[in-house]
N, CA and C of each residue as an Amber inpcrd file, in Angstrom:
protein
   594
   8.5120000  19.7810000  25.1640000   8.6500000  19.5480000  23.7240000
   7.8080000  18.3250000  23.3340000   6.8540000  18.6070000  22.1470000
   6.1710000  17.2770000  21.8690000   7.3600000  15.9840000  21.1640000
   6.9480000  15.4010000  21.2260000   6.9940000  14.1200000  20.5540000
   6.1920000  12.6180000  20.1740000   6.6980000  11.8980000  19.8290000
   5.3740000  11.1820000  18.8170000   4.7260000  10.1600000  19.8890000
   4.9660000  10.6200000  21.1530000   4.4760000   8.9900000  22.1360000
   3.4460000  10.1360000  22.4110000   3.5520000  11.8180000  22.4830000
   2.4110000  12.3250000  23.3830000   1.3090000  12.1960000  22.5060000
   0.1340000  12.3200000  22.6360000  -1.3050000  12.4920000  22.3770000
  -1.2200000  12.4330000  20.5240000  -2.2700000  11.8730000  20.6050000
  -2.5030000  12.5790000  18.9020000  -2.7360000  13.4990000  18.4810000
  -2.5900000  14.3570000  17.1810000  -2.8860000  15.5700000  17.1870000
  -4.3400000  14.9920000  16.7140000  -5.1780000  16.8010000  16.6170000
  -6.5650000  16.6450000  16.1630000  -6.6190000  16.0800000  14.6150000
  -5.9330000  16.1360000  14.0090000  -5.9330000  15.5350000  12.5040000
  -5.9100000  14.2700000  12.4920000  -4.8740000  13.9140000  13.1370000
  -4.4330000  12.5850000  13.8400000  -6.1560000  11.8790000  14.0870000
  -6.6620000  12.1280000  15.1840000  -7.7860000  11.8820000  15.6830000
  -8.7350000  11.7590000  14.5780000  -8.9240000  13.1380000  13.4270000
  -9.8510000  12.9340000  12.9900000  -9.9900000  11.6220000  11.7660000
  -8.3690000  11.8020000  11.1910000  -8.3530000  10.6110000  10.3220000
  -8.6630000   9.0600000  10.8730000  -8.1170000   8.8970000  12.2730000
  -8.4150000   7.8150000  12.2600000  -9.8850000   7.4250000  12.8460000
 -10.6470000   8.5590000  13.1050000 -12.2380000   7.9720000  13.2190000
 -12.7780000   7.7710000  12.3270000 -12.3960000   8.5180000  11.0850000
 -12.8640000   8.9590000   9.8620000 -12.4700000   7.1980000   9.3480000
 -11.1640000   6.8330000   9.3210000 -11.1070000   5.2550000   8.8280000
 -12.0390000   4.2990000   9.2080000 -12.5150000   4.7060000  10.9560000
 -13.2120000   3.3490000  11.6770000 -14.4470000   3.7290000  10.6100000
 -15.1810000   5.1360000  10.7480000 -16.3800000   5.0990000  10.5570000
 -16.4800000   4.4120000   8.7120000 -15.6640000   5.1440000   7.7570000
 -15.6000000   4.8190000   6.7170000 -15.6130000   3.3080000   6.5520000
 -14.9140000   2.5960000   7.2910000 -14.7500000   1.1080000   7.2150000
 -15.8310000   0.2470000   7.3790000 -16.6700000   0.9780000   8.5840000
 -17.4850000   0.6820000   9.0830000 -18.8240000   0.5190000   7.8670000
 -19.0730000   1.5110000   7.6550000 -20.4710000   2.1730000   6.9530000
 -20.2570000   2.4570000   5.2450000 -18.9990000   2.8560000   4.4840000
 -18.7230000   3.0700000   3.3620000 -18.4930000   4.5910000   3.6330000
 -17.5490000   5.0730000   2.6620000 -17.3190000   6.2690000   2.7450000
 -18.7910000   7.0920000   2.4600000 -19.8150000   6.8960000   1.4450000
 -20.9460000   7.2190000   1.6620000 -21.8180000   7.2740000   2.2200000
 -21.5370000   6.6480000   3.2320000 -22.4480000   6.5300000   4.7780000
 -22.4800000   7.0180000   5.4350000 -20.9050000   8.0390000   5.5210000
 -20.7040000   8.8760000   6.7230000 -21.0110000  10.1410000   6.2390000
 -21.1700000  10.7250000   7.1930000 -21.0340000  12.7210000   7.0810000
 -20.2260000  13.1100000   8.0510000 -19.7180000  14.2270000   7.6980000
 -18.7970000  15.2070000   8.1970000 -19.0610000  15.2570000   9.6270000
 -20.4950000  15.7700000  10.0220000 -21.0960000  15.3530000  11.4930000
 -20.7680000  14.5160000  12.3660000 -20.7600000  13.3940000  11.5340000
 -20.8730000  12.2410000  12.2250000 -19.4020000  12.1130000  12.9310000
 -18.0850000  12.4660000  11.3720000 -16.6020000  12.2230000  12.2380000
 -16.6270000  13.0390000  12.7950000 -16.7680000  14.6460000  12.7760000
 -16.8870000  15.4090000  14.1440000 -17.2190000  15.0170000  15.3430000
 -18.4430000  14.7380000  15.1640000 -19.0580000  14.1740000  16.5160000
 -17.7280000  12.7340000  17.3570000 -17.5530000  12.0760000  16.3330000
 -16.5470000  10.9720000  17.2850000 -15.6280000  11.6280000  17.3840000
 -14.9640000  12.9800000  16.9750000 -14.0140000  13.5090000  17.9030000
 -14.2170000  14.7080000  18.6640000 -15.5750000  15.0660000  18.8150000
 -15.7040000  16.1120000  19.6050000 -16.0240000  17.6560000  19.1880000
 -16.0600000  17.2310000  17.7040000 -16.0270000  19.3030000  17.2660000
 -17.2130000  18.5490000  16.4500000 -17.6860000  19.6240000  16.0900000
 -18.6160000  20.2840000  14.7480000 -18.3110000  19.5030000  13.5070000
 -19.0460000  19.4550000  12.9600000 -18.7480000  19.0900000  11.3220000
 -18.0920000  20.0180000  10.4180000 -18.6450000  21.2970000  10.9260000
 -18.0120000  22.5530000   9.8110000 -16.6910000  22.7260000  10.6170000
 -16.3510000  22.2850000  12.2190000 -14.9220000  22.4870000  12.4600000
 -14.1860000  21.4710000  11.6640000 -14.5470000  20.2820000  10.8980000
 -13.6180000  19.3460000  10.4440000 -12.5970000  20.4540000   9.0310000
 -13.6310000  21.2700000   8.5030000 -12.9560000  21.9470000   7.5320000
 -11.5900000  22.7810000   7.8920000 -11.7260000  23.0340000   8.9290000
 -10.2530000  23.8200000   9.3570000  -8.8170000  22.7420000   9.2310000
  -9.2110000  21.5050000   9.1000000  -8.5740000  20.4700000   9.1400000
  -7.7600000  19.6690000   7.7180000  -9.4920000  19.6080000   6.8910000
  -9.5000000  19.0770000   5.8180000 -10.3990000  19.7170000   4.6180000
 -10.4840000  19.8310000   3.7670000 -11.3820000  20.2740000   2.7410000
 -12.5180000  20.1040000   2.7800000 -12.7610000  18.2060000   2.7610000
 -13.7370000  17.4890000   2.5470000 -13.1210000  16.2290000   2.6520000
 -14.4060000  15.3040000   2.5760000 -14.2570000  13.9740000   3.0260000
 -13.5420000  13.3290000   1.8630000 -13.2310000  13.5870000   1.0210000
 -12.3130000  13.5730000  -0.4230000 -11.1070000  13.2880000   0.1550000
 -10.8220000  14.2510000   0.8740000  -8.8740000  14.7800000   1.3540000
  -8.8690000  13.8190000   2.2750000  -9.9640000  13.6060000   3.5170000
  -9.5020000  12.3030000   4.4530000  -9.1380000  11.0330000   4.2990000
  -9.9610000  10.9570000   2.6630000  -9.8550000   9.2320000   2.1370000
  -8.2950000   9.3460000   1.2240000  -7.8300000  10.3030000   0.7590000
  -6.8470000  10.2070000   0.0250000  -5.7970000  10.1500000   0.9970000
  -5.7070000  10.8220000   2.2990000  -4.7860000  11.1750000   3.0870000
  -4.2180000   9.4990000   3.5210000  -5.7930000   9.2370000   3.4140000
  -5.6800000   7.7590000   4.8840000  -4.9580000   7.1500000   3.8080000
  -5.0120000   6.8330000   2.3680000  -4.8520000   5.8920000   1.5750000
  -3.8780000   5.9730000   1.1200000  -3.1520000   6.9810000   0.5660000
  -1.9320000   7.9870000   0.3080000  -1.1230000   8.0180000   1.4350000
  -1.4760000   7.9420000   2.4390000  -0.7920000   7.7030000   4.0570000
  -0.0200000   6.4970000   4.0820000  -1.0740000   5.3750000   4.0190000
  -0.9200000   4.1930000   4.4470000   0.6400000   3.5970000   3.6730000
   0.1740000   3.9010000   2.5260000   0.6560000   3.2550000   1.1840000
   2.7330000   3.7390000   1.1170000   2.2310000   5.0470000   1.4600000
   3.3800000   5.6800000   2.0970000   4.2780000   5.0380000   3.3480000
   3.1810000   5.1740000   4.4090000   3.8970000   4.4170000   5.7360000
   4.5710000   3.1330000   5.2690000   4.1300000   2.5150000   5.0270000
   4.7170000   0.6060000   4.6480000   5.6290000   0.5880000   3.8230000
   5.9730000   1.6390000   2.8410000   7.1630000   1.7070000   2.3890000
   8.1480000   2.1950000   3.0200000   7.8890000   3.2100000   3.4640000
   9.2980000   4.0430000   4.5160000   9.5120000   3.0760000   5.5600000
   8.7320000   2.5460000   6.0470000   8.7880000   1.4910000   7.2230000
  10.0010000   0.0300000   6.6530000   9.5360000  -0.3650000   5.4460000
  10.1950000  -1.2000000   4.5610000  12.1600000  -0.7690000   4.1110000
  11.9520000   0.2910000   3.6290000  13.1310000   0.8460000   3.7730000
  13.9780000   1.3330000   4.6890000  13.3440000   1.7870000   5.7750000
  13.9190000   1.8180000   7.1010000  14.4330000   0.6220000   7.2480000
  13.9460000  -0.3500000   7.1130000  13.6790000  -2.0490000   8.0340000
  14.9820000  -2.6410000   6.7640000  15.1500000  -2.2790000   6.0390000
  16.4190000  -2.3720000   4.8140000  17.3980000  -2.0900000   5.2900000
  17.3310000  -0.9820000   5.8600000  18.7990000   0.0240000   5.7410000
  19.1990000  -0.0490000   7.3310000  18.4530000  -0.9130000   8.2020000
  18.9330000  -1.0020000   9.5070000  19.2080000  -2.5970000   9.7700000
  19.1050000  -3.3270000   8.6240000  19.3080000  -4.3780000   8.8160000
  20.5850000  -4.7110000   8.1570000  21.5630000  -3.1590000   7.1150000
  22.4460000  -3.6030000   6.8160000  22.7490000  -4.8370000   5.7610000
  23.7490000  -5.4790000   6.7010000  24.5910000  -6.7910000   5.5990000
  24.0610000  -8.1840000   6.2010000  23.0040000  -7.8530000   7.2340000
  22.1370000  -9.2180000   7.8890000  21.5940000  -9.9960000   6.8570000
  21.6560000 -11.4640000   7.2980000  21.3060000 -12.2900000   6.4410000
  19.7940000 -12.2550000   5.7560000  19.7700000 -12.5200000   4.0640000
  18.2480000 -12.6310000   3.6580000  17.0940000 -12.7740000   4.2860000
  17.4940000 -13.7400000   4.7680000  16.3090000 -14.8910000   5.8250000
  15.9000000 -13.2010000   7.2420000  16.8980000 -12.7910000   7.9850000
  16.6410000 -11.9110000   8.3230000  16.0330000 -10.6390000   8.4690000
  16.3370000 -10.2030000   6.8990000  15.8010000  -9.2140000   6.2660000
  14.3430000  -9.3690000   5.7540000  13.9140000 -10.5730000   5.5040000
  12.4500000 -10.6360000   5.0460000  11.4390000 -10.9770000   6.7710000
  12.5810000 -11.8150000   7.4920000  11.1830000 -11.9180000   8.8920000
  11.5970000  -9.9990000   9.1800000  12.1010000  -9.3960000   9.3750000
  11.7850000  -8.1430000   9.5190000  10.5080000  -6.9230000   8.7880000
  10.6440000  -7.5340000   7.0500000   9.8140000  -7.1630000   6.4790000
   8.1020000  -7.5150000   6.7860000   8.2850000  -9.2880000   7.1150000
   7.1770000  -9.6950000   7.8250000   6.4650000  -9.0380000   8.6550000
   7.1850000  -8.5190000   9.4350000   6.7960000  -8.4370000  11.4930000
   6.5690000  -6.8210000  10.7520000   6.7920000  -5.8400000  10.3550000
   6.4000000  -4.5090000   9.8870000   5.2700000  -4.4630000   9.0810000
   4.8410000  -5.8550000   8.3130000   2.8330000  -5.3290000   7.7270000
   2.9100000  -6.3230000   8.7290000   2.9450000  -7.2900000   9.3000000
   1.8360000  -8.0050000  10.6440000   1.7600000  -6.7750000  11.2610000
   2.4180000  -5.6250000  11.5050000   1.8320000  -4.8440000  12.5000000
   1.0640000  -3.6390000  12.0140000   1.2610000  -4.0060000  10.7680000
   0.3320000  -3.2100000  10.0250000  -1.2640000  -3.6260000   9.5280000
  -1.4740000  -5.0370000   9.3830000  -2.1700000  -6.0850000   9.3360000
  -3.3610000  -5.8410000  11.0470000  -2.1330000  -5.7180000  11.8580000
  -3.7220000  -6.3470000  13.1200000  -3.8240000  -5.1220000  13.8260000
  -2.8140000  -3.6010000  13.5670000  -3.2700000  -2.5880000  14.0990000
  -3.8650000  -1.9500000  13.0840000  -3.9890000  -1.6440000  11.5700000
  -4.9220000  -0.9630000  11.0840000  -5.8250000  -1.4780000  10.0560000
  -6.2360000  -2.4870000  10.8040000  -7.6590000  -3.0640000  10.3750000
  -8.3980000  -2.3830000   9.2560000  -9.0410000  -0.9990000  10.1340000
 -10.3520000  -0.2250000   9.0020000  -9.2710000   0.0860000   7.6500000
  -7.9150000   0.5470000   7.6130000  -7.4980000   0.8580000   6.3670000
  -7.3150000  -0.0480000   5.1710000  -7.2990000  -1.2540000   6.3610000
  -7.3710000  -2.2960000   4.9460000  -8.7560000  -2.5670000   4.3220000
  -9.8850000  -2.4160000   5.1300000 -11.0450000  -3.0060000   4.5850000
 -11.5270000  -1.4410000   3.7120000 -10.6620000  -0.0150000   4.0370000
 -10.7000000   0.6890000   3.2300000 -10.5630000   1.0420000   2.1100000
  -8.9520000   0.5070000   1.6720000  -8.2460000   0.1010000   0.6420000
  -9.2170000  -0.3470000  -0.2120000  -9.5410000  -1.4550000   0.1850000
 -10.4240000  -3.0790000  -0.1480000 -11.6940000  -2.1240000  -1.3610000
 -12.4820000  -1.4890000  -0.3090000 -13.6070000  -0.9690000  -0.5940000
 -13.6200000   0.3230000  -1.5170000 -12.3290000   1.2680000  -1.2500000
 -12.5930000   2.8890000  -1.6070000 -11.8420000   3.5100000  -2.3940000
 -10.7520000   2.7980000  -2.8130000 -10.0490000   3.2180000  -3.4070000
 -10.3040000   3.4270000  -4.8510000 -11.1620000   3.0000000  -5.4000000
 -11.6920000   3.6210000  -6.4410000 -12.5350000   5.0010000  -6.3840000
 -12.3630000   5.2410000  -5.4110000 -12.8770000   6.7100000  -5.1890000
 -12.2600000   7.7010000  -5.2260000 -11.2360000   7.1680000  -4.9790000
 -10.1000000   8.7090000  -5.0960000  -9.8110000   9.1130000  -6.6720000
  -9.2120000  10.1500000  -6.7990000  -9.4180000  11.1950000  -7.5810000
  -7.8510000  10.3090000  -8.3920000  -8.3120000  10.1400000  -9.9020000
  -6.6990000   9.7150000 -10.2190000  -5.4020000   9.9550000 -10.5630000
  -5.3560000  11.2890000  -9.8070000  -3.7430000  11.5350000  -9.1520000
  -3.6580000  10.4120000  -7.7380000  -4.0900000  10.8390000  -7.4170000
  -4.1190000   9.8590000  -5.3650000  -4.0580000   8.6160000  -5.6560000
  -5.2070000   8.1370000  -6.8620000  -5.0970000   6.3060000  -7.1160000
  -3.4980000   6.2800000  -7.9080000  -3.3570000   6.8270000  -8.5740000
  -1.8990000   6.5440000  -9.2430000  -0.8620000   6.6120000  -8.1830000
  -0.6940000   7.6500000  -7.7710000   0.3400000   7.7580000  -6.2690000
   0.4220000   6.3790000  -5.2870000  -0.6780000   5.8410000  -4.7320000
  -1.3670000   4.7060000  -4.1290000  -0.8830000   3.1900000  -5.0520000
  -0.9560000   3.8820000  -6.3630000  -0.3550000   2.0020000  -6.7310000
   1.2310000   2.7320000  -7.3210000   1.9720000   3.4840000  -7.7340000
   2.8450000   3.8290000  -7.4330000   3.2690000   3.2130000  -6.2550000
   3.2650000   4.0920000  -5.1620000   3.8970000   3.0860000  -3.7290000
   3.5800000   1.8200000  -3.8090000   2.8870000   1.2780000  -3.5090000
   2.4200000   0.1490000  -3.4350000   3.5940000  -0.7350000  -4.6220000
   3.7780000  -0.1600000  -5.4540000   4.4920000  -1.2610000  -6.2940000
   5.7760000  -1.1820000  -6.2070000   6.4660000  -0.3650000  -5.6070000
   7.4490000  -0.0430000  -4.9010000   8.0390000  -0.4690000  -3.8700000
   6.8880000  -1.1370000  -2.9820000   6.4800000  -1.4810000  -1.8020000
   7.2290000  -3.1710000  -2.4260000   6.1520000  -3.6370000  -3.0410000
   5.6160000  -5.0600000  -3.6350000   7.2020000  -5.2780000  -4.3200000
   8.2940000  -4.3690000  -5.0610000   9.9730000  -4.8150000  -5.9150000
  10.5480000  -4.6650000  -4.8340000  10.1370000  -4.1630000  -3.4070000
  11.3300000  -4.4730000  -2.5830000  11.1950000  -5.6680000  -1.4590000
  10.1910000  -6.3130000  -1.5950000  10.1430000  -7.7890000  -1.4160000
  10.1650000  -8.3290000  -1.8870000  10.3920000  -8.2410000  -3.5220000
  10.6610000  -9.3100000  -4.4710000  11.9790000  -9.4980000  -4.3510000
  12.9420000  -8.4180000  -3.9520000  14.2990000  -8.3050000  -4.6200000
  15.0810000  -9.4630000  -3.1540000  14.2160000  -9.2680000  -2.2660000
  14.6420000  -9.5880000  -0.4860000  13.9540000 -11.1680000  -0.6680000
  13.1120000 -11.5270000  -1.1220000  12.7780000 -12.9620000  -1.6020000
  12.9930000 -13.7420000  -2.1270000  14.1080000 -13.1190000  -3.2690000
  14.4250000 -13.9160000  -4.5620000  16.0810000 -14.0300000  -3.9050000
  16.4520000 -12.9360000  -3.0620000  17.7610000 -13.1950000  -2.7190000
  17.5300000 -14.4600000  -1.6670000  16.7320000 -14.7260000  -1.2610000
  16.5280000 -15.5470000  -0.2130000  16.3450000 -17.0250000  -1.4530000
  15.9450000 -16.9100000  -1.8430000  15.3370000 -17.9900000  -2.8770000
  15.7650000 -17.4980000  -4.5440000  16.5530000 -17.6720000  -4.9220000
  17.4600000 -17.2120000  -5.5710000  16.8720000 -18.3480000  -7.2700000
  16.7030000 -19.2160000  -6.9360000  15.4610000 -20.4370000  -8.2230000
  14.5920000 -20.1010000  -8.5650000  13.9180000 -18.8600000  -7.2720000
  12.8150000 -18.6900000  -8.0030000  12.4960000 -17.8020000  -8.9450000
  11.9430000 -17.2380000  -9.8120000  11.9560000 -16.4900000 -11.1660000
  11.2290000 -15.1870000 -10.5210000  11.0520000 -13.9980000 -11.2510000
  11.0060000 -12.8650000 -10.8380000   9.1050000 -12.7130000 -10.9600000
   8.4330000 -13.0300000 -11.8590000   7.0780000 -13.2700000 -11.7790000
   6.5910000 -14.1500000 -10.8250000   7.3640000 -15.0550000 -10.5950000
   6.7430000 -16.5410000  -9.5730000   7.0080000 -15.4430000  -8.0140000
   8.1560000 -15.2540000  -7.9000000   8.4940000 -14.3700000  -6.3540000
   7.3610000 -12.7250000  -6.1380000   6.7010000 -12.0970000  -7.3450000
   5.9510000 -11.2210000  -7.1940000   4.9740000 -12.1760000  -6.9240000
   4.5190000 -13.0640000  -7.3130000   2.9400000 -13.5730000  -7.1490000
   3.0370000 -13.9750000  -5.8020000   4.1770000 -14.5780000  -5.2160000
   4.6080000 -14.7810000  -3.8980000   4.0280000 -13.9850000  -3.2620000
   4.5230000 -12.9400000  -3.1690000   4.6540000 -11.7030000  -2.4230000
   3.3640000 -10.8370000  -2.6650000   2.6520000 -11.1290000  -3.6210000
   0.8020000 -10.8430000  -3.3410000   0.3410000 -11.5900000  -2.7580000
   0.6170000 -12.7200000  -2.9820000  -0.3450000 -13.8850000  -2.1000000
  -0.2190000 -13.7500000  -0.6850000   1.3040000 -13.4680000  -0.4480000
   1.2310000 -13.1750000   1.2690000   1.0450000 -11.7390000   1.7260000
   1.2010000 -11.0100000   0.6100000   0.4660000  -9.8620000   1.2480000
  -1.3920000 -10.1740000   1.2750000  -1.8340000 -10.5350000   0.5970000
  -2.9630000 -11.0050000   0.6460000  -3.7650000 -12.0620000   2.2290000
  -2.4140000 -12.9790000   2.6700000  -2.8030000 -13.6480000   3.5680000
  -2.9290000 -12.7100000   4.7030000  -1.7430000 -11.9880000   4.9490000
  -1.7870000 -10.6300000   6.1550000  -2.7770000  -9.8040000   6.0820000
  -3.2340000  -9.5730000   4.7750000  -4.4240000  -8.0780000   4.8850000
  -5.6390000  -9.1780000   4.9850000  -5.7570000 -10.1310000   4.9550000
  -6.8050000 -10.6640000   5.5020000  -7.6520000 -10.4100000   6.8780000
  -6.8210000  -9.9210000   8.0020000  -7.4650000 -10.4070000   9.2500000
  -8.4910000  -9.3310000   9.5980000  -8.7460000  -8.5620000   9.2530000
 -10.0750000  -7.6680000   8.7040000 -11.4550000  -8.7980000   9.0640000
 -11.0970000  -9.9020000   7.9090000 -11.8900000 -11.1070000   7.7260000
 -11.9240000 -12.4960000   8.3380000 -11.1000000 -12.1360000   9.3670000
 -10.7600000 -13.6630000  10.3440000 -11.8060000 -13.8690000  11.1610000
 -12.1990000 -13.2810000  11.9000000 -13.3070000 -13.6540000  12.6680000
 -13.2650000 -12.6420000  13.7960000 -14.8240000 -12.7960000  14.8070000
 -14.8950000 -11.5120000  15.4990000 -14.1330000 -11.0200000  16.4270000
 -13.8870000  -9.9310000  17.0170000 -12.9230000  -9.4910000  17.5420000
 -13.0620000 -10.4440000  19.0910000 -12.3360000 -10.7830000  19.7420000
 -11.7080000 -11.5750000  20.8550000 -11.9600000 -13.3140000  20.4060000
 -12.4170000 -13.3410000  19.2160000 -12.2520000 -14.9510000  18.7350000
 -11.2080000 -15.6840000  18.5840000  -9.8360000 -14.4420000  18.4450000
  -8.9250000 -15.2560000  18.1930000  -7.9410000 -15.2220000  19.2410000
  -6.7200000 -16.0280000  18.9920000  -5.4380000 -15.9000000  19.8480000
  -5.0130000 -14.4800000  20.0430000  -4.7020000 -13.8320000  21.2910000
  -4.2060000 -12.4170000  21.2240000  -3.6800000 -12.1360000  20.2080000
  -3.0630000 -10.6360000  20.8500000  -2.1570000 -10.4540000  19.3750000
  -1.0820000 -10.9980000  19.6430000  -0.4840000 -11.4030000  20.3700000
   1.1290000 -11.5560000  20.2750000   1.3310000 -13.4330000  19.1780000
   0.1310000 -13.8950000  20.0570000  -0.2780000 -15.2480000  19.3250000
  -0.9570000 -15.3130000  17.7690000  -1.1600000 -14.4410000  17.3510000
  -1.9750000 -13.6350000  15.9940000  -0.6910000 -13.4340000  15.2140000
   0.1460000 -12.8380000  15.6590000   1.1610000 -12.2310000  15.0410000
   2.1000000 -13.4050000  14.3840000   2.3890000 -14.2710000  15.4020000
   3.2890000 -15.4670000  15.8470000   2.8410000 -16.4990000  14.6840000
   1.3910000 -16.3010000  14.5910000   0.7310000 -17.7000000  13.8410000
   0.9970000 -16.5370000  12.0840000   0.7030000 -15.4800000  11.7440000
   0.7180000 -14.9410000  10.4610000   1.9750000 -14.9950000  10.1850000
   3.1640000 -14.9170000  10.7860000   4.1970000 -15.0430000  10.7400000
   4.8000000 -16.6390000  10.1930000   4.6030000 -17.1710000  10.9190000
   4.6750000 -18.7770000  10.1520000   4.0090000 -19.1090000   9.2210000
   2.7970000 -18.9880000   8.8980000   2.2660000 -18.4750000   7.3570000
   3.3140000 -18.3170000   6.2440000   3.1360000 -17.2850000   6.7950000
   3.9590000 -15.8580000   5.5430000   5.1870000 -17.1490000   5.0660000
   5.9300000 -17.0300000   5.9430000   7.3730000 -17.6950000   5.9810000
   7.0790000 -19.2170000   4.9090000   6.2840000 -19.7450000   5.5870000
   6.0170000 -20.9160000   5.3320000   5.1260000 -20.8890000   3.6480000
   4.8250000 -19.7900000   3.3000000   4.4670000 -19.5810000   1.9600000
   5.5200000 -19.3420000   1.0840000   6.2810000 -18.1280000   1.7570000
   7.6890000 -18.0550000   0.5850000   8.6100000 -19.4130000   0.7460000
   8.5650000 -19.9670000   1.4730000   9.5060000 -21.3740000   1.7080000
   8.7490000 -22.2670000   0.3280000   7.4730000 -22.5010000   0.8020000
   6.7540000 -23.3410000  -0.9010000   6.9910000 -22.5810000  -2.0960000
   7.1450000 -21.2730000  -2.4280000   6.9780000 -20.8780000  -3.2910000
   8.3050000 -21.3950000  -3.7810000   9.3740000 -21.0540000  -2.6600000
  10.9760000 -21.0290000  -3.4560000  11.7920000 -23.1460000  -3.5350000
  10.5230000 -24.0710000  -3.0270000  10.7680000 -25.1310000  -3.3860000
  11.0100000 -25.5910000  -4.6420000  12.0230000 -26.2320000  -4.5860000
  12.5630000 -26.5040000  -5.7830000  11.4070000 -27.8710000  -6.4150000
């Protein structure tokens, strides 16, 4: 019986070459060929998959935007009646690991999202803002002074500091990940702590 530790599926595969290469080069840079080729089929086999390179960028983006919320609400509803302070380093440690494992989607985001078709961009800031009131609501309970505009700007700014590492510097420049994680983490924390100073 499968399950989610075995292999990726081929979709699986193709989206996420399709992110490196897109990230890499611009979604206009690539061809169909090209993500075939990094996973092994044809270009015209990608169609059995996907439409067009349209559906991969909405999927990845529409994906993402998706994942970090369910992940968020999961990370809610298993944390119960645990203390504030609790509930937000949980929220933390779920985009840090979203932050230093999917790199190309952020510099995707960054770059492409004006490309999608605007059902997909609406859906995309839909979640996303969904995403953005359920760390306000977990921030302000934590910091309870601070006002409901001041705790959203919060909560861009440190989402902002996390989707940074795209832009930190080249890959093995920095502290592993566990030390990467450790240091964005005290950040983060240490931002909503100033924000909610009295």
């Amino acid at each position: 019986m499968a399950t989610r530790t075995d292999a990726p599926t081929r979709r699986e595969q193709i989206l996420k070459e399709a992110a490196r290469l897109f990230a890499e080069r611009g979604f206009h840079g690539v061809g169909v060929d090209e993500i075939g080729a990094a996973v092994g089929i044809s270009g015209p086999g990608l169609y059995r998959h996907f439409p067009g390179k349209d559906a991969m960028l909405a999927e990845l983006l529409v994906g993402i935007s998706d994942s970090l919320l369910t992940g968020a609400r999961r990370r809610l509803e298993e944390a119960g009646s645990v203390a504030a302070e609790a509930v937000l380093d949980s929220l933390i440690e779920g985009h840090i690991d979203f932050a230093l494992d999917d790199r190309p989607l952020i510099t995707l985001h960054d770059r492409e999202l004006d490309r999608l078709r605007d059902s997909d961009r609406k859906l995309v800031r839909q979640l996303q803002r969904q995403y953005v009131e359920l760390w306000v609501e977990v921030v302000r309970e934590l910091y309870p002074e601070l006002a409901e505009p001041a705790a959203r700007s919060a909560v861009h700014s440190v989402f902002g500091l996390l989707n940074s590492t795209p832009h930190l510097a080249r890959p093995g420049s920095l502290p592993g990940r566990a030390g990467t994680a450790e240091l964005l983490h005290r950040m983060a924390r240490g931002a909503f702590a100033a924000a909610g100073a009295p």
